[in-house]
FILOMI-381270 format. One record per residue: residue in one letter; y, x, z of N, C-alpha, C in turn. Coordinates in steps of 0.2 Angstrom, whole numbers, plus 2048, in hexadecimal, padded with zeros to 3 digits. Each point is the difference from the previous one (the first is absolute). Layout:
AYXZYXZYXZ/...
% end
This chain:
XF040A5E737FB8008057F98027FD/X7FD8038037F98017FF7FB7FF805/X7FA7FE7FE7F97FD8027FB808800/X8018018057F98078027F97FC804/X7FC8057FB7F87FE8067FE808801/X7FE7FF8067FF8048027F7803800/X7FF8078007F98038007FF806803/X7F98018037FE8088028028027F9/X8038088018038037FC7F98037FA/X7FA7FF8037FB8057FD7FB7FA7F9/X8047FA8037FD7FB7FD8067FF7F7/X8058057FF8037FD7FC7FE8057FC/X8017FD7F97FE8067FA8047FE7FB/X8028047FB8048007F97FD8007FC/X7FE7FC7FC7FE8017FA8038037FA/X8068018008028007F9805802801/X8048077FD807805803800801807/X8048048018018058058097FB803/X7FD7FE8078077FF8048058067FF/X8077FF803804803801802800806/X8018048048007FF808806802803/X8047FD8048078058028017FE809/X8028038048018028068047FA800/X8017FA8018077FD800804802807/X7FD8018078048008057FC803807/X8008067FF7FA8018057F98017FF/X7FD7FC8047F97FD7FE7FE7FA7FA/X8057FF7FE7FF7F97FC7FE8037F9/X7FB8007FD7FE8017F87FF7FC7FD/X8058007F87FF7F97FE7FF8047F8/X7FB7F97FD7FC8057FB8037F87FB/X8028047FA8017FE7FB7FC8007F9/X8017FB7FC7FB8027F98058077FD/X7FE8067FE8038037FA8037FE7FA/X7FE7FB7FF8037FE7F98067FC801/X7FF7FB8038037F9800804800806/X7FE8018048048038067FE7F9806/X7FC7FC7FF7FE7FC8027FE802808/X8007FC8077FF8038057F87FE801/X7FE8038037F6801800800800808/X8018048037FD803806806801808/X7FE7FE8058038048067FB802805/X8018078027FD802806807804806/X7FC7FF8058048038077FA801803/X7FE8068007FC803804801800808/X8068008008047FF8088007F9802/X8007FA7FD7FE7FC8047FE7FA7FD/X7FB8037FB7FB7FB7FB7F88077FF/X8008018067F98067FC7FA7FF7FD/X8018007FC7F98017FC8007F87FB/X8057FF8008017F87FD8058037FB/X8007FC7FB8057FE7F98007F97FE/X8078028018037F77FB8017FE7F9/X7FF7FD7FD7FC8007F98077FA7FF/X8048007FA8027FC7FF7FD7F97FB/X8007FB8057FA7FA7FB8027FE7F8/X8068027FE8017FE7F97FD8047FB/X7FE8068037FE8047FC7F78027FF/X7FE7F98027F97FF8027FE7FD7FA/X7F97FF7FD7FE7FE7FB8017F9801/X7FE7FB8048037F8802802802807/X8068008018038018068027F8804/X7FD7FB7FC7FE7F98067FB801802/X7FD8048027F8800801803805808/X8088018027FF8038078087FC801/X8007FA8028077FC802802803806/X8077FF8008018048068007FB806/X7FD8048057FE7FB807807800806/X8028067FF8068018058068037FD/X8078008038068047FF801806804/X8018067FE8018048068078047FF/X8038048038078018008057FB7FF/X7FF7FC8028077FC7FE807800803/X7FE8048068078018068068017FA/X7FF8057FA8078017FE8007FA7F9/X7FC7FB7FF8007FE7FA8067FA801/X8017FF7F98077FE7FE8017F8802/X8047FE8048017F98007FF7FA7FB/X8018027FA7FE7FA7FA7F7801802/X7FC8067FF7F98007FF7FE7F9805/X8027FF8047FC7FA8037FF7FA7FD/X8057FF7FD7FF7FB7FB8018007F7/X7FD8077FD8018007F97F97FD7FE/X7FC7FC8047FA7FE7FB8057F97FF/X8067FB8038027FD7FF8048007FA/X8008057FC8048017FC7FF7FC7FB/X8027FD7F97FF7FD7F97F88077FD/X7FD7FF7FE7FB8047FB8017FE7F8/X8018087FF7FD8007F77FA8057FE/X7FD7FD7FD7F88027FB8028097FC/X8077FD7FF8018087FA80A7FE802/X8048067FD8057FC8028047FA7FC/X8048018058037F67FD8058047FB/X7FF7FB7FD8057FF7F98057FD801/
% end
């Protein structure tokens, strides 16, 4: 799962390397780092105009934008409702 915030499109800047950008499906453009392959960016012009989704992990303190809502979950996976109930480890378990 991933945590997107959302912005006017004119409002984001790169500082550092050149995205990598691919058509995924239509309208859908999704921007990757070059190097690492790390995902960065979504835009749909068609039915997101002039906004981009910024993926929050890859923010400098990405707790500084909690996510407030779920959106698409029509197809999300019946465990997801309750995987915050799961056991937690810090690093993996031994």
């Amino acid at each position: 799962m991933v945590a997107w915030a959302m912005f006017p499109e004119a409002a984001l800047t790169v500082k550092q390397g050149q995205p990598k950008t691919i058509n995924s499906s239509g309208s859908a453009m999704r921007s990757f780092c070059a190097d690492c392959g790390s995902g960065l960016f979504y835009r749909n012009a068609a039915i997101l105009p002039g906004l981009v989704d910024v993926q929050t992990a890859t923010l400098d303190d990405p707790d500084l934008l909690p996510p407030t809502v779920q959106v698409q979950v029509a197809e999300r996976l019946k465990w997801m409702t309750h995987v915050h109930e799961l056991p937690e480890f810090e690093r993996y378990p031994s």
